[in-house]
C-alpha positions in Angstrom: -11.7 -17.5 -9.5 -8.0 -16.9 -10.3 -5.9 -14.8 -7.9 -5.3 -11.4 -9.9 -2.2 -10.3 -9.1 -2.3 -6.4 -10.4 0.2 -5.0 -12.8 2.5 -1.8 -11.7 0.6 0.2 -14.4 -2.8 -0.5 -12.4 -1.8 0.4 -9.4 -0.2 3.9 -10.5 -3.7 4.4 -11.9 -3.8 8.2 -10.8 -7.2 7.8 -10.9 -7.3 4.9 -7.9 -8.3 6.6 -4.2 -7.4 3.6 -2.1 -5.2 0.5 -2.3 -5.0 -2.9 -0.3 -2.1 -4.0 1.9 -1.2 -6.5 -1.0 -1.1 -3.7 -3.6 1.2 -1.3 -1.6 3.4 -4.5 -0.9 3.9 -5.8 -4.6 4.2 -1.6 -5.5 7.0 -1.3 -2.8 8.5 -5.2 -3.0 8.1 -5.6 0.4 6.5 -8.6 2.0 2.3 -8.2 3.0 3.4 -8.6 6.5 5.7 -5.8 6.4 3.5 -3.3 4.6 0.6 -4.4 7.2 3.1 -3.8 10.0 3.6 -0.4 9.1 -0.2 -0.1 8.5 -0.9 -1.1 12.0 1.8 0.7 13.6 1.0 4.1 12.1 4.3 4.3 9.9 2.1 4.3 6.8 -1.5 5.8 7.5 -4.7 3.5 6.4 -8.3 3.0 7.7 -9.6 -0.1 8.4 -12.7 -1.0 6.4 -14.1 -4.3 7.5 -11.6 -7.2 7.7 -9.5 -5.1 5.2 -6.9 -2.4 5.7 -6.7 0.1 3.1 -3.9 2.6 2.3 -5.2 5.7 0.4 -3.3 7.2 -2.5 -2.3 10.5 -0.6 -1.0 8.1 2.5 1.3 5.9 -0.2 2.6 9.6 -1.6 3.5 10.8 1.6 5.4 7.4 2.2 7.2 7.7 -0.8 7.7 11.3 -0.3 9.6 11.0 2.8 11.9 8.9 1.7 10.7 5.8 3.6 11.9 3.4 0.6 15.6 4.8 1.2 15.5 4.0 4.6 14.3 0.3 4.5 
């Protein structure tokens, strides 16, 4: 199975509730291990589901919205 690497116009899909650590890292172009740093340590919220960390929609917006990509 090929490793799907999603385009920018999926992952805007208003329409998506949750993304993965991988998603929010190519959407951002920050490194996994970032993103999943800031997942763990509360700067961007998620839940864990599994193995797998997830980063809803609303948590992403409210990253964006406060300006976190400025201050990287």
């Amino acid at each position: 199975m090929p490793n799907h690497s999603p385009s920018i116009r999926e992952l805007e899909d208003p329409h998506k509730v949750f993304y993965t650590v991988s998603q929010v890292a190519d959407l951002l172009s920050l490194s996994h291990g970032t993103v999943s740093n800031y997942a763990r340590t509360g700067k961007i919220n998620s839940i864990k589901v599994g193995g797998s960390r997830l980063i809803s929609r609303a948590a992403y917006d409210e990253f964006i919205a406060q300006g976190a990509r400025a201050s990287l």
